[in-house]
C-alpha positions as CSV (number, residue, x, y, z in Angstrom):
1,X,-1.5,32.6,-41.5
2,X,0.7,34.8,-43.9
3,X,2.4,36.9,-40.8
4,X,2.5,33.2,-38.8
5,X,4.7,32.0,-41.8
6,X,7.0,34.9,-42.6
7,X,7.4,34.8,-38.8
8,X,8.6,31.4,-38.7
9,X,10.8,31.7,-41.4
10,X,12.7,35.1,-39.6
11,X,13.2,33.0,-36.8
12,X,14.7,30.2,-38.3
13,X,17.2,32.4,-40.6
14,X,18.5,34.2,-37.6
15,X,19.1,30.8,-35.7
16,X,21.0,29.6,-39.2
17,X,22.6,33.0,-39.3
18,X,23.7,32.7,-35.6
19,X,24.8,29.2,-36.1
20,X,22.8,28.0,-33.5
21,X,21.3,24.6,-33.3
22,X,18.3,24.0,-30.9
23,X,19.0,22.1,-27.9
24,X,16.8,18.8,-27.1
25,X,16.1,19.2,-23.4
26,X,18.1,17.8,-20.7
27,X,17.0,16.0,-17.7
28,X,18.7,14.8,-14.6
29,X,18.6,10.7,-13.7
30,X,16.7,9.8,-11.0
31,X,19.2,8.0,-8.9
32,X,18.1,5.6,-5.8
33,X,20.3,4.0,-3.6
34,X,20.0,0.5,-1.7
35,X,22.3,0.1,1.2
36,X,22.2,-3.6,2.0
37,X,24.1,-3.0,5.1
38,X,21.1,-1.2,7.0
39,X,18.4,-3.3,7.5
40,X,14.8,-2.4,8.4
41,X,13.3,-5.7,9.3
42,X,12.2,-8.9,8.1
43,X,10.0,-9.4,5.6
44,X,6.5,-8.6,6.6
45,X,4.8,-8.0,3.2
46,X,3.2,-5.7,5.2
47,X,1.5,-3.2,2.0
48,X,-0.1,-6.6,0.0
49,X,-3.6,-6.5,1.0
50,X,-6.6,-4.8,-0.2
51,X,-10.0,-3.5,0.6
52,X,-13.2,-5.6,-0.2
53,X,-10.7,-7.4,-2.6
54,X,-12.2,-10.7,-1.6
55,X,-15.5,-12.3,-1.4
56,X,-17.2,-15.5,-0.7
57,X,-16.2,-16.4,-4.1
58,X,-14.0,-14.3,-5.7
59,X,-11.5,-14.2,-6.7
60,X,-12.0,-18.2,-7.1
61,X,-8.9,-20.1,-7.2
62,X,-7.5,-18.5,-3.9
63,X,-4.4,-20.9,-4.1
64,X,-3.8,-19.4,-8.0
65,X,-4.4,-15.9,-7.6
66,X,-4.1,-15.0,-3.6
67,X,-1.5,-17.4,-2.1
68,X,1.4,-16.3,-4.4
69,X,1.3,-12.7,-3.0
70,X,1.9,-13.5,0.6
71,X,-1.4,-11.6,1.4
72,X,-0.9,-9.4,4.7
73,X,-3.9,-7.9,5.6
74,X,-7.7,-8.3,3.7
75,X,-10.4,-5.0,5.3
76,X,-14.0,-6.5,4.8
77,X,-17.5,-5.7,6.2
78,X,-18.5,-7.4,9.3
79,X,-21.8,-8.2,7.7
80,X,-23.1,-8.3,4.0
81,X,-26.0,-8.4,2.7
82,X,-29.3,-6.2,1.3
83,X,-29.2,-5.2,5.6
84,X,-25.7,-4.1,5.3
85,X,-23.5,-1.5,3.6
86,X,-22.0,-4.0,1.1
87,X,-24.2,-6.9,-0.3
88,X,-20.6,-9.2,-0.6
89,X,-17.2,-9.9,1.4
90,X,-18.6,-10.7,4.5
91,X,-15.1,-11.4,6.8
92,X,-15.7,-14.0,8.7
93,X,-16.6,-16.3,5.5
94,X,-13.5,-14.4,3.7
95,X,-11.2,-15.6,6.7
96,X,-12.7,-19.0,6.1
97,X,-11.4,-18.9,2.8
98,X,-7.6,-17.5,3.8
99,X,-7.5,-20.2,6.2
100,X,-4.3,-21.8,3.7
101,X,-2.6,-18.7,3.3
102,X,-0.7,-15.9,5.3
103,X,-3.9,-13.4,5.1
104,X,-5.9,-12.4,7.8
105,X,-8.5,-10.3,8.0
106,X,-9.7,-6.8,9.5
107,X,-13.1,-7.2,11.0
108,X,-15.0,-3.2,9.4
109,X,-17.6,-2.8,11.7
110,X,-19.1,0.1,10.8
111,X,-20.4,-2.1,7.2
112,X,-23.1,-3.4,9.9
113,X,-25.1,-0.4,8.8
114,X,-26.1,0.2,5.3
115,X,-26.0,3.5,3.4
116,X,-23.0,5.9,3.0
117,X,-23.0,7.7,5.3
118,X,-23.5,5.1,8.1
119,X,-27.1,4.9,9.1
120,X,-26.3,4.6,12.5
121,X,-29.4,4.5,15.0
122,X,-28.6,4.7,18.4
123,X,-26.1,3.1,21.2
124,X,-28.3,0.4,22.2
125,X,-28.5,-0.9,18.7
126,X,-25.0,-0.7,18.1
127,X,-23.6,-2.5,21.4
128,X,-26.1,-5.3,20.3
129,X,-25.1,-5.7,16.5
130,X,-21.6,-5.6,17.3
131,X,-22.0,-7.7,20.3
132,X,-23.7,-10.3,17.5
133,X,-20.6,-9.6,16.2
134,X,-18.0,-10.7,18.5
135,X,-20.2,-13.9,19.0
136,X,-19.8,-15.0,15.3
137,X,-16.5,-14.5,14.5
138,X,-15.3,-16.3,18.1
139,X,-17.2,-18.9,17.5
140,X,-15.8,-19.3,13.6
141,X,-12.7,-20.9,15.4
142,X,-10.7,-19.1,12.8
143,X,-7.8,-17.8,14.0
144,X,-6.5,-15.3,11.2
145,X,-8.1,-11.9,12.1
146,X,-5.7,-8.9,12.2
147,X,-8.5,-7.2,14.6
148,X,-11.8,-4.8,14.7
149,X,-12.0,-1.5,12.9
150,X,-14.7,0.2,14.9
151,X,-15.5,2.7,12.6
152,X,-14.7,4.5,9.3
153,X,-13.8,7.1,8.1
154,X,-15.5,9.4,11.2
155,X,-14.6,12.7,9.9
156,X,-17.6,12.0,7.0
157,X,-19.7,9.6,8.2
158,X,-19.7,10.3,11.6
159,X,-23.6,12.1,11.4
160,X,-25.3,11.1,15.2
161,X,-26.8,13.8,17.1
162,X,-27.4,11.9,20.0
163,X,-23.6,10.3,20.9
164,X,-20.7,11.5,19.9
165,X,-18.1,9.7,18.3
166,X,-15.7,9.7,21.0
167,X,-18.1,8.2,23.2
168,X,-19.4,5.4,21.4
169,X,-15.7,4.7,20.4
170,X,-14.9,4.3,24.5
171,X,-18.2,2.3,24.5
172,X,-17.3,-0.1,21.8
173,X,-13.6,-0.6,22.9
174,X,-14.8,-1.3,26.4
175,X,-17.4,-4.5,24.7
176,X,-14.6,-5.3,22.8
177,X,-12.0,-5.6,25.5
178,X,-14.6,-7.3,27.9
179,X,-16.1,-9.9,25.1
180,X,-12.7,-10.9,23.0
181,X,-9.6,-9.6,25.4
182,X,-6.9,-10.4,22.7
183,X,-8.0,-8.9,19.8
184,X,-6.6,-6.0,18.1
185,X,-8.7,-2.9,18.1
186,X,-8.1,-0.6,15.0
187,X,-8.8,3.4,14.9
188,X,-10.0,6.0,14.4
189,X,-9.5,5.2,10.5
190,X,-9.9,8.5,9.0
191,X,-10.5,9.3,5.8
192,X,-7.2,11.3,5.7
193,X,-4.4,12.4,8.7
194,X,-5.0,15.7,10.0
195,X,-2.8,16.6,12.9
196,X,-5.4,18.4,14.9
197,X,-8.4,16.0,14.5
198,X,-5.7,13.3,15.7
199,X,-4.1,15.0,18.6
200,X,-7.6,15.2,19.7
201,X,-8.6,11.9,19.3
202,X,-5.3,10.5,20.7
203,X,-5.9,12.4,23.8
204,X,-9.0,11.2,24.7
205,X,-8.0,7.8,24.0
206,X,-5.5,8.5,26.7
207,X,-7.2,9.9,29.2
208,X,-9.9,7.7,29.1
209,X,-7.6,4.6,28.9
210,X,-8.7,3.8,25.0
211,X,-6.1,3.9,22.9
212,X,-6.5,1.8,19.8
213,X,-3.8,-1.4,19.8
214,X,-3.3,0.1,15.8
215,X,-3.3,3.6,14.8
216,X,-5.6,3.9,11.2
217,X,-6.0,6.1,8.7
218,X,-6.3,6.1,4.5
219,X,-4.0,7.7,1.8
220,X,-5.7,8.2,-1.1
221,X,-4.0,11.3,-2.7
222,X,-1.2,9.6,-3.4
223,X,2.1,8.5,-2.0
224,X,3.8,11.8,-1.1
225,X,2.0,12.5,2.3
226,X,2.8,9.3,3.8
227,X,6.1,9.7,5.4
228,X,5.6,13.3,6.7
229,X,2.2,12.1,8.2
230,X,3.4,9.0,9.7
231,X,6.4,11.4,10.9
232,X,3.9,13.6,12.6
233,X,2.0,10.8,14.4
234,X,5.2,9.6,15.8
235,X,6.1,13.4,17.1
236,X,2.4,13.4,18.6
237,X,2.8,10.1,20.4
238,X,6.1,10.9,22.3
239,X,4.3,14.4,22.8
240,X,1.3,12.9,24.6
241,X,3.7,10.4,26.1
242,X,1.8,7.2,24.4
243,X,4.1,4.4,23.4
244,X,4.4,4.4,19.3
245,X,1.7,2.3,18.4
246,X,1.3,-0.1,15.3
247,X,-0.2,1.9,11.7
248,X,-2.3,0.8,9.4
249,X,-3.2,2.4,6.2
250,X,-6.3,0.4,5.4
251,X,-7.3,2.0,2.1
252,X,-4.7,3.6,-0.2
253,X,-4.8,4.6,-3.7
254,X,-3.5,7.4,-6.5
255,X,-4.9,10.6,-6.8
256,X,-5.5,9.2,-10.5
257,X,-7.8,6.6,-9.1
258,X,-7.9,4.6,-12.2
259,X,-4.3,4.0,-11.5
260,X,-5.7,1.7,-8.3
261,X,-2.8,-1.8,-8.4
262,X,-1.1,0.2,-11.0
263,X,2.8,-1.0,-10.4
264,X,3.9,2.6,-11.3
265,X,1.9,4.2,-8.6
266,X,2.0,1.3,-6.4
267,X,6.1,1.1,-6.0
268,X,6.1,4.9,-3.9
269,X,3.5,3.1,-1.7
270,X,5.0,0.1,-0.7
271,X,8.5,1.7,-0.4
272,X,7.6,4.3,2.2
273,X,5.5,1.9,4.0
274,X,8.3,-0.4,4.1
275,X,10.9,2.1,4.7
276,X,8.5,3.6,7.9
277,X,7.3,0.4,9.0
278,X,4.0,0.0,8.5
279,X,2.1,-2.7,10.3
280,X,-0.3,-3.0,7.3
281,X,-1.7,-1.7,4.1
282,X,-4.5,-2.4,1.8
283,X,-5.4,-1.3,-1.3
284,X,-8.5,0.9,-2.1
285,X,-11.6,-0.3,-3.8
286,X,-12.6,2.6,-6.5
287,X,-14.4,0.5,-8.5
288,X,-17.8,-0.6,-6.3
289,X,-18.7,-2.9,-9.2
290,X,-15.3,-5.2,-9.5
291,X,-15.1,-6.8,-6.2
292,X,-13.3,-9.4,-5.7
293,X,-10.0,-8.1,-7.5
294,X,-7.4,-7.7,-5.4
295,X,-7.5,-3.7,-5.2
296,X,-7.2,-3.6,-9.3
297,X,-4.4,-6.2,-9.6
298,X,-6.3,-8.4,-10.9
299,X,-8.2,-7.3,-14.6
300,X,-11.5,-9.5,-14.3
301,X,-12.1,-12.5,-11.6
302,X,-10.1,-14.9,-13.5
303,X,-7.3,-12.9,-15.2
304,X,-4.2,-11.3,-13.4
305,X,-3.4,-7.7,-14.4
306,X,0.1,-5.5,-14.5
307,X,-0.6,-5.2,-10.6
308,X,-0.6,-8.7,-10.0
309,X,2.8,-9.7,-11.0
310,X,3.9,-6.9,-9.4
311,X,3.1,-7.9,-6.6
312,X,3.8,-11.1,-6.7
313,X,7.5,-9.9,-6.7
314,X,7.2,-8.6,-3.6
315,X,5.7,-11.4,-2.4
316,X,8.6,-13.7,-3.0
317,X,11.0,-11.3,-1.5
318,X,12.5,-12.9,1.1
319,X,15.3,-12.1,4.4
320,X,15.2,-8.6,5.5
321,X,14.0,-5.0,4.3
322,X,17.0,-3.3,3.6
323,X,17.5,0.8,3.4
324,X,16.3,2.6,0.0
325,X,16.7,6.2,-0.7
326,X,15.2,8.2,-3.1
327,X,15.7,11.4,-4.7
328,X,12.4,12.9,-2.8
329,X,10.8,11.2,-0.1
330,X,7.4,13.6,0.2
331,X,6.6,13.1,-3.7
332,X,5.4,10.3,-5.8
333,X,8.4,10.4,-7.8
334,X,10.3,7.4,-8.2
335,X,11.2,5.2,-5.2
336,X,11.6,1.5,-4.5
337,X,12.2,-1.0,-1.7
338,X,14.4,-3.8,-1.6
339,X,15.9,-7.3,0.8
340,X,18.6,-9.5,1.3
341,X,18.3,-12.8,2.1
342,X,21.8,-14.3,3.1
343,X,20.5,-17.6,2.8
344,X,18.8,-17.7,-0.8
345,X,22.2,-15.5,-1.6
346,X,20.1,-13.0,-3.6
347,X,19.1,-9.1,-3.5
348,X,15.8,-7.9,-5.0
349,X,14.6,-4.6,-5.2
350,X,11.1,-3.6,-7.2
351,X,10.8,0.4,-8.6
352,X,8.6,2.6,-9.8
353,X,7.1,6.2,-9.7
354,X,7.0,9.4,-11.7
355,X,10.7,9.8,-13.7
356,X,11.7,11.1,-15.7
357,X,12.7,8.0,-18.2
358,X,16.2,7.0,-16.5
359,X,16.2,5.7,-13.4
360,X,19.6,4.7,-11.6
361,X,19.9,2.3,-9.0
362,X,23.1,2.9,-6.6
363,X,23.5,-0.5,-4.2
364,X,26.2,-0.3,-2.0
365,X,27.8,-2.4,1.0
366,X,26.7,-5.8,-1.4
367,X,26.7,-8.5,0.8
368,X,29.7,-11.1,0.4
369,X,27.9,-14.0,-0.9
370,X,27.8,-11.9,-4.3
371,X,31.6,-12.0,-4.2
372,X,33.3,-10.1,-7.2
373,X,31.0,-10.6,-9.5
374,X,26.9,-10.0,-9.4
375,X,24.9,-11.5,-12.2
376,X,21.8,-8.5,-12.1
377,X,18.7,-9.4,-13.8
378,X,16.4,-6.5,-14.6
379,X,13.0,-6.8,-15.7
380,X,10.0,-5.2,-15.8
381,X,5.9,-5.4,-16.4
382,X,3.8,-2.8,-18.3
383,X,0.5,-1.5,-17.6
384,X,-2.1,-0.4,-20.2
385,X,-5.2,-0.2,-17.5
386,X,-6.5,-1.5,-14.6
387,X,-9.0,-4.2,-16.5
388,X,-6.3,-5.2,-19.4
389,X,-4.6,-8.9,-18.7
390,X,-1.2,-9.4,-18.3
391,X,0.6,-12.9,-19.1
392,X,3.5,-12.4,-17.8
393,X,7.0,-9.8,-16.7
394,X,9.3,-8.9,-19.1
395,X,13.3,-8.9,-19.5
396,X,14.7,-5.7,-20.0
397,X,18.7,-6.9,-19.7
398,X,20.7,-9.6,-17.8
399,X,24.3,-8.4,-17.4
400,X,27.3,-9.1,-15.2
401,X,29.1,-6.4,-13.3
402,X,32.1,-6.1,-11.3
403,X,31.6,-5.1,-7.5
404,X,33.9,-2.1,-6.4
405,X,34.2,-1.5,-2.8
406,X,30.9,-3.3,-2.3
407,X,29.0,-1.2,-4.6
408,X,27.8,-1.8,-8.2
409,X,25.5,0.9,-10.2
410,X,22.5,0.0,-12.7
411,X,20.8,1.8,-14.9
412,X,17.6,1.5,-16.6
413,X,16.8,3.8,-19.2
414,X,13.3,4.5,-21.0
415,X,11.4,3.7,-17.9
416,X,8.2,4.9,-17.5
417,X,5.5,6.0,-15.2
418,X,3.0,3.4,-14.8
419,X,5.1,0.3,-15.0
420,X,7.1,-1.5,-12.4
421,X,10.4,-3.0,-12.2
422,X,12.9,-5.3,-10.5
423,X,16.3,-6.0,-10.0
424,X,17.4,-9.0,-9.1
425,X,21.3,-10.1,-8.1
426,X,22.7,-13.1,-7.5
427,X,26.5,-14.3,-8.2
């Protein structure tokens, strides 16, 4: 302790001696930038879904806690119950209940068999449970079901001896095409994208004329894979000469997985599915006894959490996607995603990610319904944990700037990692 002190106190008299005052550190601003002259497409909504993230009865007030987000797409079990892999979330009854909202619902077939992995029998078996299947969800008369997901996640659960997975796949899509001709069929769904596993999948599909109408597969390390991976699938389809298919990444998620619906970790998500034009999204479902909760944006079945009014910001965006870069594409640093809508004479654009506590937001080419001056509302909503209720956003400022050249510059400082933001401009 004696040399530790006498130490300390050498080092501090030669810095007083030398003049020398310690530095605080220094970082850089994380800078985005919104181009509202480039659009992407219209709104789709396309990442606000989630896995198992409705029941038969939960969450219960679908018109208070589902309808405001502009659900996309909803992955549930074909079947539930004590039989099944899940006991809950059956999809036909969930479809029942999205019938008065923009949801539909992805048809998991694989949940027909209960344990993890699958307990799957035999061929015979399968053709007749699925068949069963197909029968039910026809004769429903519902009419909001985004397609079938044969299987899931293959490259684990994929355990028969007898068939391999390739061939039941062509078996499957064949009953599928042959029993309900218009429906989507949605694959291979792996538990993460590997180039070679796909390559080889993809070129069976094509040479046995069985490609899936969506191309699947889950991100659940995080956000920084997904453009390079989507990237590659695109190089691989104009290598095998297929015509670029629709995605779908049906179950995605934080490494942290206790950050599942956290805003923060959610923003780097939606942005690069937005920005690459994903078909649909849906949050994981970590937490095997919370069902029913929206991926984590809800807190408890009747309280909505920091996730949920995140996400109900994107669902009232509006118009078209518009451009947004960030300072690294392959990370899960910060990033966003924005619109215009020319009508409503507004721009919104919700951020988040890993920063490093200022993050500035660069818009450029403004539309000229903002005219000289934009009125820019930013806010923001916190996030403790995944089960802690939030009441409500939060205003962090509400200023007027002057548009130069089309452009106008925001800061926010003191941002954080786990909470979400937006930026709203009108005139």
């Amino acid at each position: 302790m004696k040399k530790r002190f006498i130490g300390m106190v050498l080092s501090l008299s030669i810095i007083l001696t030398a003049g020398v005052i310690p530095a605080k550190p220094v970082f850089a601003t994380s800078t985005l930038t919104v181009d509202c002259g480039t659009t992407i497409r219209g709104v789709t909504h396309c990442a606000s879904g989630s896995l198992y993230g409705i029941t038969e009865s939960k969450p219960g007030d679908i018109a208070q806690f589902v309808a405001p987000l502009k659900p996309n797409v909803f992955t549930n079990p074909a079947l539930a119950g004590s039989q099944n892999q899940q006991p809950i979330g059956a999809a036909i009854q969930v479809a029942g209940r999205l019938t008065n909202t923009t949801g539909k619902v992805m048809i998991r077939l694989a949940d027909i068999y209960p344990k993890w992995p699958y307990a799957f029998t035999n061929m015979d078996d399968w053709i007749s449970k699925v068949t069963n299947v197909i029968n039910q969800k026809k004769a429903s008369g519902y009419s909001n079901f985004y397609g079938y997901e044969i299987w899931n996640e293959p490259d684990g659960t994929w355990k028969s001896t007898t068939v391999s997975f390739n061939d039941m796949w062509l078996k499957t899509y064949k009953l599928i095409r042959s029993l309900d001709s218009n429906a989507q069929i949605i694959g291979p769904s792996y538990s993460y994208y590997n180039h070679s596993r796909m390559n080889d999948f993809l070129t069976f599909c094509k040479a046995n004329n069985c490609i899936p109408d969506v191309i699947c597969w889950h991100e659940l390390g995080g956000s920084k894979n997904v453009s390079g991976d989507i990237k590659d699938l695109n190089a691989l389809e104009s290598t095998l000469g297929i015509p670029g298919k629709k995605i779908s990444i049906n179950e995605y998620c934080d490494s942290d997985h206790y950050a599942e619906g956290q805003p923060g970790a959610s923003a780097p998500f939606i942005a690069k599915f937005e920005r690459n034009k994903v078909d649909s999204a849906c949050i994981s479902w970590w937490w095997t006894g919370a069902p029913g909760r929206l991926g984590s944006l809800m807190a408890s079945d009747t309280q909505k959490g920091a996730g949920w009014w995140f996400y109900k910001w994107y669902g009232d965006m509006t118009g078209n996607m518009v451009n947004v870069t960030p300072p690294n594409d392959n990370s899960n640093g910060v990033d966003g995603f924005a619109c215009v809508d020319s009508n409503a004479k507004y721009i919104s654009m919700l951020l988040g990610g890993v920063n490093d506590g200022t993050i500035n937001v660069n818009i450029k080419n403004i539309p000229s319904f903002i005219s000289s001056t934009a009125t820019v509302k930013v806010e923001k909503v916190d996030w403790t944990s995944k089960d802690t209720p939030v009441r409500g956003v939060n205003l962090v400022s509400s200023k007027s700037y002057t548009v130069s050249n089309g452009t106008i510059n925001v800061s926010i400082p003191n941002a954080n990692n786990t909470s979400g933001y937006r930026v709203y401009i009108t005139n």
